[in-house]
C-alpha positions in Angstrom: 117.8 91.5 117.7 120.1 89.5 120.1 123.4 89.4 120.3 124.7 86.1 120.2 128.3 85.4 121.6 129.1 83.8 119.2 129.1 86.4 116.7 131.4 88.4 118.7 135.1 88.8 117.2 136.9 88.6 120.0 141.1 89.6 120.0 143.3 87.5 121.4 145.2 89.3 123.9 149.0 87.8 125.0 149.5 87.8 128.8 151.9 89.9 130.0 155.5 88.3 131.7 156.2 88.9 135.1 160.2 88.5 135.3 160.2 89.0 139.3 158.5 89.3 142.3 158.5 90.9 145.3 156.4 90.6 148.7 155.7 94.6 150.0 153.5 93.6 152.9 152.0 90.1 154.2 148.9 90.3 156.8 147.7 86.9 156.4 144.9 85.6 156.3 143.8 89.4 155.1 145.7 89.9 152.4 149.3 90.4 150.8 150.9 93.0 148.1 153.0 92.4 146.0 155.4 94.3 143.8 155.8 92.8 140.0 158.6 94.1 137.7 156.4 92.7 134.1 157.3 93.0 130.5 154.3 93.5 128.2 154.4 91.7 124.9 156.0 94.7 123.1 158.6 94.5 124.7 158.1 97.6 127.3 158.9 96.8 130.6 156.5 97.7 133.6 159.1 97.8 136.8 156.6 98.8 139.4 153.4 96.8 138.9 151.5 96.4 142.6 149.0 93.5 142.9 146.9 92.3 146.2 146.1 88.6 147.1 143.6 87.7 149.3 141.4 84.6 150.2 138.2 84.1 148.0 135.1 85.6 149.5 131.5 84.2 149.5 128.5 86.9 149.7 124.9 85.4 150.6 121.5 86.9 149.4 119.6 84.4 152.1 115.7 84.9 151.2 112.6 83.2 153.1 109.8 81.8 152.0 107.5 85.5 152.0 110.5 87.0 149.7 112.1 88.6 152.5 115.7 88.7 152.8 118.1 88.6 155.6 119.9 91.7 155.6 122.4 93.2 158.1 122.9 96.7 159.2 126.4 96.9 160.9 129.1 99.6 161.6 132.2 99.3 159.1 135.3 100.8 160.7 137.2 100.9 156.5 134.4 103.7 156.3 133.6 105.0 159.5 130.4 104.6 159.8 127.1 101.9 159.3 125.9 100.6 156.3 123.5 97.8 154.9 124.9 94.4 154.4 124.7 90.8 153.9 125.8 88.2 155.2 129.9 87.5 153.8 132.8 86.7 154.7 136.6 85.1 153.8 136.8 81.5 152.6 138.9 79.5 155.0 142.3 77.6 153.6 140.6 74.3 152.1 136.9 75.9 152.4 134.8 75.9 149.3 132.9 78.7 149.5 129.6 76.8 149.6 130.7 75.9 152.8 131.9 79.0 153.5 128.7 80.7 152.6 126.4 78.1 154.8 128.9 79.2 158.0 128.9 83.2 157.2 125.1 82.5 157.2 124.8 81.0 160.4 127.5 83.0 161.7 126.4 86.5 161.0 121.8 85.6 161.3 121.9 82.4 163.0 119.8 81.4 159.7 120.2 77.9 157.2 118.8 77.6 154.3 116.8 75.2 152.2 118.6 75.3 148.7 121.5 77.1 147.9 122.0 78.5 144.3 125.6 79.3 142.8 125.3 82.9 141.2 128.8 82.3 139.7 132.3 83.8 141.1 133.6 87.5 140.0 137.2 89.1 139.9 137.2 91.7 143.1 139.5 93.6 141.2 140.6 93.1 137.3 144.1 95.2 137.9 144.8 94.3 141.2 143.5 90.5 141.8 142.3 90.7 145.6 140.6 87.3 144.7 137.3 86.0 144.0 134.0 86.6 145.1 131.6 84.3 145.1 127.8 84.6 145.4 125.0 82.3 146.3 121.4 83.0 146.8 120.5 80.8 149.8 116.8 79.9 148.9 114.1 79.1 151.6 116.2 80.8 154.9 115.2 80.5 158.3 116.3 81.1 161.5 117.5 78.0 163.7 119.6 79.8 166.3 120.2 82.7 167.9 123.5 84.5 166.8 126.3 85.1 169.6 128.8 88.1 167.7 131.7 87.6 170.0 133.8 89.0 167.0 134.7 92.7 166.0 131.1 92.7 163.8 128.3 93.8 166.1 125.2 93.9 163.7 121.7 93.9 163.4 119.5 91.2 161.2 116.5 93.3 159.5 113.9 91.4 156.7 113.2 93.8 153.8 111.4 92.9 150.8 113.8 93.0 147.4 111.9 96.3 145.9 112.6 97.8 149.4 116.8 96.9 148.9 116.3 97.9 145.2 115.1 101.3 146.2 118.0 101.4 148.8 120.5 100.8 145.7 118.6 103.5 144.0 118.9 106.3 146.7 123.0 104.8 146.9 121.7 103.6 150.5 124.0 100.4 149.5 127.6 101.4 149.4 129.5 97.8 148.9 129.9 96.8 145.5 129.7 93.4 145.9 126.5 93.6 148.1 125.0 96.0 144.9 126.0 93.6 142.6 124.7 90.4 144.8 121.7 91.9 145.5 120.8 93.0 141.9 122.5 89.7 140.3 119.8 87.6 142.9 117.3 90.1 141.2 118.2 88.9 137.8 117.9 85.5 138.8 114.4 85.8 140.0 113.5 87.7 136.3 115.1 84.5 134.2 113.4 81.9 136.6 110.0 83.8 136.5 
């Protein structure tokens, strides 16, 4: 049997009240924390809550017309060490992140693609914030140029076939959440449309 939605009984939660605000650290464009003082609705009264803005983000599963997809291999320095990627990157102020995804694309595999599909946005972080991340699978990808990297993210471009990346998220081969979940949410995609 299937659960419908609909037959949920959802409770209504009341937001909590944040009575001030304070700026710990700004690094713009990265990100900024800030220190909340918030009073939940029973009255209790949180003075140290710590929350992080940052830009929305948009994270590309770029596939070609054999199934292959565009995957990066690149060093990380927030780990120390290389991991698989895809292309993604920060949304610019007054970017949508269609837009942003189409220049991460070209940016990061010198690749366009044919049709681009919205895979929805996600919370980064349901305590924190940290913004939004948004995925699109970018449908019939090719290269048109060859990429230049004069930034700080020297990588490598490799074409792997999804079961390949799905046994690389089985043998925790892909560490990034977001990657994981764009990866496997592209997979799901590809099961509804088939």
């Amino acid at each position: 049997m299937t659960l419908r939605f609909s037959q949920l009984r959802l409770p209504v939660f009341k937001p909590w009240t944040v009575l001030d605000n304070k700026r710990l650290l700004s690094v713009l464009p990265w990100f900024e924390i800030w220190n909340e003082r918030v009073q939940l609705p029973d009255g209790r009264i949180i003075p140290d809550y710590y929350k992080i803005t940052c830009p929305d983000a948009s994270v590309i599963v770029p596939i070609n017309e054999k199934g292959e997809v565009f995957v990066l291999r690149q060093y990380r320095h927030g780990v120390g060490k290389a991991i698989w990627g895809l292309p993604a990157g920060m949304c610019n102020e007054g970017e949508s992140s269609l837009d942003c995804a189409k220049r991460e694309l070209l940016e990061e595999t010198g690749c366009q693609a044919r049709e681009w599909v919205d895979l929805g946005q996600y919370v980064r972080d349901a305590n924190r914030g940290a913004g939004k991340i948004h995925v699109f699978l970018a449908r019939g990808t090719e290269k048109v140029k060859d990429i230049n990297s004069g930034d700080l993210e020297e990588h490598d471009v490799q074409l792997m076939k999804m079961e390949d990346l799905l046994l690389l998220i089985e043998n925790q081969q892909i560490e990034t959440v977001g990657i994981l979940f764009a990866i496997l949410l592209a997979r799901y995609y590809f099961e509804c449309e088939g």
